[in-house]
GULUM-689730 format. One record per residue (C-alpha): residue number from 1; residue in three letters; x, y, z. Coordinates in steps of 0.25 Angstrom, whole numbers, plus 5000, padded with zeros to 4 digits. Last residue first. Layout:
ATOM   pos   code      u      v      w
ATOM   NUM    ala      X      Y      Z
...
! end
This chain:
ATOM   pos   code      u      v      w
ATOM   158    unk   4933   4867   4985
ATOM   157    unk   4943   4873   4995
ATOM   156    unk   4955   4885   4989
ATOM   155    unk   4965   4890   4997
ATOM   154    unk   4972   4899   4994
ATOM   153    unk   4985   4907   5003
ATOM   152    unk   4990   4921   4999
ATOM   151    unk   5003   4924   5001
ATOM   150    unk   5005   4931   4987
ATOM   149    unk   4991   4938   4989
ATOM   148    unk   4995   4946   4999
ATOM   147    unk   5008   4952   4993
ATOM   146    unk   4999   4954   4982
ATOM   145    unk   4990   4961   4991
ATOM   144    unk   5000   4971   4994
ATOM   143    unk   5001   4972   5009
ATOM   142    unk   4991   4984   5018
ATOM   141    unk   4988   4975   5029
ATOM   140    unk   5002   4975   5034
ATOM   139    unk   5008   4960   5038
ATOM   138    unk   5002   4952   5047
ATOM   137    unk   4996   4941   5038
ATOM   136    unk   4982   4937   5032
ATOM   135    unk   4984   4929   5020
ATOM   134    unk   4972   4920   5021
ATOM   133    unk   4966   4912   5012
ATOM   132    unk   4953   4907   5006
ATOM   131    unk   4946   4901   4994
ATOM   130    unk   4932   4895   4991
ATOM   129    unk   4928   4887   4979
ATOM   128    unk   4922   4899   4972
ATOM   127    unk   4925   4913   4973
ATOM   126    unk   4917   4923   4981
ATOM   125    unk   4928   4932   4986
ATOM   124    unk   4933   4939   4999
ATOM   123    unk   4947   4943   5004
ATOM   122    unk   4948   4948   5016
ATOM   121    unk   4956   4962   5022
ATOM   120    unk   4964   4968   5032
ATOM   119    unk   4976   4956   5030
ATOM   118    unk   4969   4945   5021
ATOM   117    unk   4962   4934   5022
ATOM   116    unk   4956   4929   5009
ATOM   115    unk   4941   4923   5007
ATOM   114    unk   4938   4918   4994
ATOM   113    unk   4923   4913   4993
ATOM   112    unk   4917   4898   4997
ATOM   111    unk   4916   4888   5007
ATOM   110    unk   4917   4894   5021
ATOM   109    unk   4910   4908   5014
ATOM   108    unk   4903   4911   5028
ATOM   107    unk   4913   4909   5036
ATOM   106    unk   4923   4912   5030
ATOM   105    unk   4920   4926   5023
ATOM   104    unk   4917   4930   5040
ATOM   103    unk   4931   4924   5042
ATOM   102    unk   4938   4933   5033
ATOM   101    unk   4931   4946   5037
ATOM   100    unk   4935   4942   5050
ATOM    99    unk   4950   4940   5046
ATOM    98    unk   4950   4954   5039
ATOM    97    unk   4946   4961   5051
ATOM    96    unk   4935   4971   5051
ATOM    95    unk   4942   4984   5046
ATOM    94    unk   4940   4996   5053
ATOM    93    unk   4932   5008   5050
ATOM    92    unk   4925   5008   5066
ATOM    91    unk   4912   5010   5061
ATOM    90    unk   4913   5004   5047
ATOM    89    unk   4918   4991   5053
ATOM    88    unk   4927   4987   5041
ATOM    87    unk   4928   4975   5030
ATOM    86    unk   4938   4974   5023
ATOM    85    unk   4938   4967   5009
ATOM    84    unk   4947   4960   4998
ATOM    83    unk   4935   4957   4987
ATOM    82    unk   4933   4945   4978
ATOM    81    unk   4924   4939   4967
ATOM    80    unk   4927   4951   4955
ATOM    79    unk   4934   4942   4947
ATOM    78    unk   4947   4947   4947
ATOM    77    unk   4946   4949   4963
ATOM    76    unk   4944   4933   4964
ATOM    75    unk   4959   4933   4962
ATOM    74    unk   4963   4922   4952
ATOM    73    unk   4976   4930   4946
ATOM    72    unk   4979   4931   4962
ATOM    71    unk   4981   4946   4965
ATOM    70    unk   4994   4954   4966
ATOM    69    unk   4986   4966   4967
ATOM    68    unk   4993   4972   4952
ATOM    67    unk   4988   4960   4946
ATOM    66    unk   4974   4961   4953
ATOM    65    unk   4974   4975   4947
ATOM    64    unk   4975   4971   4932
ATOM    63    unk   4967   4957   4935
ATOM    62    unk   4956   4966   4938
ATOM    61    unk   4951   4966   4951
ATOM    60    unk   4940   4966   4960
ATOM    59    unk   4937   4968   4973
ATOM    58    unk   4950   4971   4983
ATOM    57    unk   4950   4980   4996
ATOM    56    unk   4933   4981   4995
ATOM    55    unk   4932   4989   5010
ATOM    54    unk   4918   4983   5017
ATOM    53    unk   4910   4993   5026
ATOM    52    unk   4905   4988   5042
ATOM    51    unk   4894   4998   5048
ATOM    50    unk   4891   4992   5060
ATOM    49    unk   4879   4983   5061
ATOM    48    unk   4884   4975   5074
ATOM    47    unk   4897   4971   5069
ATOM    46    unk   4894   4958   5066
ATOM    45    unk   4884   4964   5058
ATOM    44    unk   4891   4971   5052
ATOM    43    unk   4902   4962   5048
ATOM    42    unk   4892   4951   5044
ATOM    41    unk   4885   4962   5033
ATOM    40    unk   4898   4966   5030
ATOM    39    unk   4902   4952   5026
ATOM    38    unk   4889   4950   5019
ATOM    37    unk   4893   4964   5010
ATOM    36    unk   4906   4956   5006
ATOM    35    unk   4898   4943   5001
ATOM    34    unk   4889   4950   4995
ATOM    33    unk   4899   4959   4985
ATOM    32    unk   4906   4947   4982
ATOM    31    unk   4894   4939   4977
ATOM    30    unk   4892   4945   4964
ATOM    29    unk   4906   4946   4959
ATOM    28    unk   4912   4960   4957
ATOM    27    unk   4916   4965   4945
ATOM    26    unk   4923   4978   4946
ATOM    25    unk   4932   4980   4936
ATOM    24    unk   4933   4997   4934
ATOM    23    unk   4948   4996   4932
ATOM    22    unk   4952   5004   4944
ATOM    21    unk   4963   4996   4949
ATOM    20    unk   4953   4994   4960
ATOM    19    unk   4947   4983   4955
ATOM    18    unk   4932   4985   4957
ATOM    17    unk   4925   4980   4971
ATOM    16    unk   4923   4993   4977
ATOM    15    unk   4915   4998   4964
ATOM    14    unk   4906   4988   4965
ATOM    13    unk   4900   4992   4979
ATOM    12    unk   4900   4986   4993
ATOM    11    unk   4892   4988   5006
ATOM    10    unk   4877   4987   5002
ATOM     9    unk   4881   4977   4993
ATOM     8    unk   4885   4979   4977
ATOM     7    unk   4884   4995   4976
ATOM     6    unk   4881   5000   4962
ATOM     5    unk   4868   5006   4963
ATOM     4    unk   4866   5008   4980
ATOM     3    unk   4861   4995   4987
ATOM     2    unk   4850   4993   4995
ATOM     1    unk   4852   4990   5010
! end
């Protein structure tokens, strides 16, 4: 599919990756963009071609609006390497879980990238050494990321 001037990947474009404070950053790491669009390209086609769209919760932040999110002053989001996703069956509009996006990002990053678990969305990033965690809970969806983020559990492999 050839891409449209400005767009990224046949799904994502720039401007849904920039901070959404309004601020205009919207630096985006050259792998990031592909290695969302590959996990549609797996969840079509697990789902037999259907039309599968990816929602960008969380791209890029300046260090203003990842204060005001309660993010990690480390966060990959500051330097453009990490997106909070859904990913959703275009036919039916609903969300493809969360856990399944998770495990798709596992398995074929087993050494490498941050990969977060979360209520209704995942975490993904291209950092180097590898990082994961997990802070899924049965609590409403909608909670403050910073409320998130303070249980949040790291760890880190070489």
């Amino acid at each position: 599919m050839e891409k449209r001037m400005g767009d990224m990947t046949p799904n994502l474009s720039r401007k849904e990756f920039a901070c959404q404070c309004g601020c205009g950053y919207d630096t985006v790491d050259y792998d990031l963009p592909d290695v969302i669009q590959n996990a549609v390209y797996h969840f079509q086609d697990k789902h037999q071609g259907l039309r599968i769209h990816v929602k960008i919760n969380s791209g890029t932040r300046c260090e203003t609006h990842n204060t005001n999110v309660g993010g990690s002053m480390e966060s990959q989001h500051l330097y453009g390497k990490a997106a909070d996703i859904v990913i959703y069956d275009g036919l039916t509009d609903t969300a493809i879980p969360a856990s399944k996006v998770a495990d798709y990002f596992e398995r074929i990053y087993p050494r490498s990238h941050g990969i977060g678990r979360y209520n209704g969305r995942t975490h993904i990033d291209v950092r180097e050494p590898m990082a994961r965690w997990d802070v899924t809970t049965d609590e409403d969806t909608s909670m403050h990321e910073k409320q998130w983020l303070n249980r949040m559990i790291h760890k880190f492999f070489t």
